[in-house]
N, C-alpha and C positions, 0 to 999 in steps of 0.2 A: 430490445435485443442487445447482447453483450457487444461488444467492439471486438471488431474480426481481429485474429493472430494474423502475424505475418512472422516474415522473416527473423532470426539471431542478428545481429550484428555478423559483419565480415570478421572471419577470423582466416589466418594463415596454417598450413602443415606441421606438427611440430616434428614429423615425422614423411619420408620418401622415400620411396626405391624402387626397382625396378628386381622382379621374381621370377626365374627361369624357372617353367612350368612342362619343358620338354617341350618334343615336334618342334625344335627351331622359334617356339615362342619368349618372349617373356610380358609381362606383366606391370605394369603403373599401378603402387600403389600409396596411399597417404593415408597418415593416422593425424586426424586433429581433434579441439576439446582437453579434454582432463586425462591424461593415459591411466588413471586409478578408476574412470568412469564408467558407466555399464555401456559394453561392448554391443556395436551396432553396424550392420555394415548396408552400404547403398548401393544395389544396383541399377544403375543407368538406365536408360530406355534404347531405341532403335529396331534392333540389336545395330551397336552403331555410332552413336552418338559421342559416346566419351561423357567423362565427368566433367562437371563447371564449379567452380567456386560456390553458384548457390545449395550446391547443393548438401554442402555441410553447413545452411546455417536453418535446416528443419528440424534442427537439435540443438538444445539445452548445451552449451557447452563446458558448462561448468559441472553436469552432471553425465556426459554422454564420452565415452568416448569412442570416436569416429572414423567408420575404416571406408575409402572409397576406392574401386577399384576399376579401370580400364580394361572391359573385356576384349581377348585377342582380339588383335591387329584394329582394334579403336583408340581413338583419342593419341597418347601418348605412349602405349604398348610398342611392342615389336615384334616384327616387322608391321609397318602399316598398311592398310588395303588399299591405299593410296600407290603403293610404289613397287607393291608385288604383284604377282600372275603366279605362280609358282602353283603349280596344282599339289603340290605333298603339302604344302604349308596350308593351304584352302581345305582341305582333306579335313586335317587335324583342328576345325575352326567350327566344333558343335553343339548344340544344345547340353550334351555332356561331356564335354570338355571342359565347358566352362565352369559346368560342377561342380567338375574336379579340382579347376582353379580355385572355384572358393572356400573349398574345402582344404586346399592347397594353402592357400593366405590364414586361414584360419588356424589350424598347425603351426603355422610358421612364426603366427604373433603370439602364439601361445594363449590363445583364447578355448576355453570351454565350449558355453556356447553365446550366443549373443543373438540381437530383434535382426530381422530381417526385412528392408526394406525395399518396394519394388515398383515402380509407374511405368506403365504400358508393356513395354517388351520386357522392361526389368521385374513383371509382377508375374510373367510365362518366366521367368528364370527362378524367381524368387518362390513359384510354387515347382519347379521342379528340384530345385536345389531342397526347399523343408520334407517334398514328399520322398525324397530320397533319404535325407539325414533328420528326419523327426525330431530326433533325441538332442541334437544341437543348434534348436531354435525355440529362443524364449519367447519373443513375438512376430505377429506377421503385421506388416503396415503394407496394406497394398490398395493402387490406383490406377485408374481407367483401365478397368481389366481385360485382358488380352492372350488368350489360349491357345495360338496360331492353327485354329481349325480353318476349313477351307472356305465356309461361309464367312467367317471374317475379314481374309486374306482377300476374296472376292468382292468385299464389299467397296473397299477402300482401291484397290489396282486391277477390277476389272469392270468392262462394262455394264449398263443397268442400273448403278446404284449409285455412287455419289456424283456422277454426268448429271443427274437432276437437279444437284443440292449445289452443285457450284458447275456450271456449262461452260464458264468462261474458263477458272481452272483448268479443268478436264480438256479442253480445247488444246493449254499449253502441254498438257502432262502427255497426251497421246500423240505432238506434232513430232516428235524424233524417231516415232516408229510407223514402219511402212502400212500404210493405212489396209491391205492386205492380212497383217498380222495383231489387226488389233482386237481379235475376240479371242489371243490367247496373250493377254498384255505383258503378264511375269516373266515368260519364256524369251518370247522378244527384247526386253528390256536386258535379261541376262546377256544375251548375244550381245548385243549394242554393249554393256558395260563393261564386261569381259573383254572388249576387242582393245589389242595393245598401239589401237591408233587416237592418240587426245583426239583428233580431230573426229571421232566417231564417240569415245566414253565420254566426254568432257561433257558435252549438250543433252545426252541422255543424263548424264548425274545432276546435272543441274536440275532438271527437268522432273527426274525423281524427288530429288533431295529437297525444292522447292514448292513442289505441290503438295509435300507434308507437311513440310511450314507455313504454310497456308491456314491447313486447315486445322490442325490444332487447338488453335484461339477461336474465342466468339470475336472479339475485336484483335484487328488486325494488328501484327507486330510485325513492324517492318524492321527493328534491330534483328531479330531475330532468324527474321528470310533472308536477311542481308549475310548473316555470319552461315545459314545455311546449304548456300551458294557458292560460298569462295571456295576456288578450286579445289584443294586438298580434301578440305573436309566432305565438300560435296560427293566426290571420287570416293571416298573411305565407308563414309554414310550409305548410299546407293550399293554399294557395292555386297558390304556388310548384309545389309537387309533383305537385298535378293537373293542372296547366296542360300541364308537362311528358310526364306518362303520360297523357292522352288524347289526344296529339301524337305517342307513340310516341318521344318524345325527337328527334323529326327525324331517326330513324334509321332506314335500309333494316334489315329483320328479322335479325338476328346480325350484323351488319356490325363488330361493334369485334372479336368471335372471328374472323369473316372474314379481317379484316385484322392480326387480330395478329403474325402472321408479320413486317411490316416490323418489329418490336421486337426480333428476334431477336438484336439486337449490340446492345443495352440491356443492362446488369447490372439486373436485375429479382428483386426478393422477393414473393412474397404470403404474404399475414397471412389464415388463414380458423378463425375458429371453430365447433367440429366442431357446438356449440349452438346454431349461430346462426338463426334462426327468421323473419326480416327477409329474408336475402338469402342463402339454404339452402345449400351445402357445394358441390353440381352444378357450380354457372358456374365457381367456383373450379378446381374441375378440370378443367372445359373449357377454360380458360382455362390452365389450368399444361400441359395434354397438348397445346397448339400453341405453347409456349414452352417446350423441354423445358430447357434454360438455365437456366428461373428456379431461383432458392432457394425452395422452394414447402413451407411449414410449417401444415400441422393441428393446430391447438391444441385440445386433447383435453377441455376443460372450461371455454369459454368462449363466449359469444354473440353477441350482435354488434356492443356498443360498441365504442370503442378503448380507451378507460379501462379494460374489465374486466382483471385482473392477468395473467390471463395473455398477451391480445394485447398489450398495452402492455410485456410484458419482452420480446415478438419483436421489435415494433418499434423500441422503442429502441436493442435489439443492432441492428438493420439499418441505423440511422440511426447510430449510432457507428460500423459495420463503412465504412460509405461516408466517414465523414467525411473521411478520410485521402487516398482516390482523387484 
């Protein structure tokens, strides 16, 4: 067997700003790589999370060039979800908004069109952004697939389902809400995260924010739970994600499988690890059986970061297999 791809070398921005996108937002973005290079842009996961340094280096830099970008009120954006309540601003914070933002950035760099690529939450954005604008996406690179239907959402933040696969988790994740309200977990946790007292959002963010870094990985990463947790981020991360899942994501129930079918003249790969406990193997395959096209890869001992070794050698083969096109 070949020797697994990993990571580019660290490279820096050659390129930053910040995009007023209206509704009081704006925008984090960075261009790195080759700016002559074929145009590519990465959406984040969460919804939440924000952009890291690794994650411009699952590209060829000397043939890619590289758009990352901070959806509202994540990571480095403005205002953050950390420091606002503002219900107009929360309003304007949706599944198509952020669309429009990328469609928005995209304009704005003066790009045609460019690959789109997407892991976990960013693969539900990244199929609703191509199934909207078709015509301005040359590839799709997407991982641990995640369509915010209700049996997903369910799987992962309500009772029945991963309480079995980790008891002791599930112990920490449900202790900050009233043992009264825990057969309706999402609702509850919004209340607790929402509420403008630290002493009441703080332990619930953690709490959220923590028991997804958890479970992510087949082995444990403890840098990773550790940077999960610190206040801010925790606060923004939580916050971010519930907002979105007791919203349903703005999304009619199956609607991105619904419509997958417009993707069918997309060159499309998906990345699914067969371990993955976050966002479970199913969608991936409902999703590869109405795109029978894609390059659709099982990775047989991995979970559901991108980092873990084995998704990150699919993907990198998928992002050097395109670079060329």
């Amino acid at each position: 067997m070949s020797e697994l791809r990993t990571f580019y070398p660290p490279i820096e921005p050659y390129d930053t700003f910040h995009l007023p996108v209206g509704d009081g937002h704006e925008i984090y973005v960075e261009q790195s790589g080759n700016p002559e290079g074929k145009p590519v842009v990465f959406l984040h996961g969460g919804p939440g999370s924000g952009t890291s340094p690794n994650q411009r280096r699952v590209f060829d830099p000397e043939r890619y060039r590289i758009v990352l970008l901070d959806q509202r009120m994540a990571g480095r954006s403005r205002p953050s979800a950390a420091t606002t309540l503002d219900p107009g601003v929360w309003a304007t914070n949706t599944t198509w908004h952020l669309v429009a933002d990328i469609e928005a950035v995209r304009e704005h760099l003066g790009i045609d069109r460019w690959q789109v690529f997407g892991g976990s939450w960013g693969s539900c954005l990244a199929l609703a952004y191509a199934e909207t604008h078709p015509e301005r996406v040359t590839e799709l690179v997407l991982r641990g697939i995640f369509t915010l239907r209700r049996r997903e959402l369910a799987w992962t933040y309500e009772r029945g389902h991963l309480e079995h696969v980790y008891p002791d988790l599930w112990a920490e994740f449900v202790a900050p809400v009233d043992p009264a309200r825990r057969d309706e977990m999402q609702i509850a946790y919004h209340e607790l995260l929402f509420d403008p007292d630290p002493a009441v959002h703080l332990p619930a963010a953690k709490a959220w924010s923590g028991f997804e870094a958890r479970i992510i990985t087949v082995q444990p990463d403890e840098e990773g739970y550790r940077k999960a947790v610190e206040d801010a981020q925790a606060v923004s991360f939580a916050r971010i994600e519930n907002h979105f899942f007791v919203n349903s994501g703005w999304l009619r129930e199956g609607q991105l499988l619904d419509d997958a079918p417009r993707l069918a003249d997309i060159p499309t790969v998906i990345v699914q690890g067969r371990l993955d406990m976050c966002t479970p193997a199913r969608t991936a395959f409902e999703l590869a059986e109405r795109l029978p096209g894609a390059d659709f890869v099982v990775v047989p001992d991995a979970g559901h970061a991108f980092s873990e070794p084995g998704n990150l050698d699919r993907l990198v083969r998928a992002t050097d297999a395109f670079a060329s096109r």
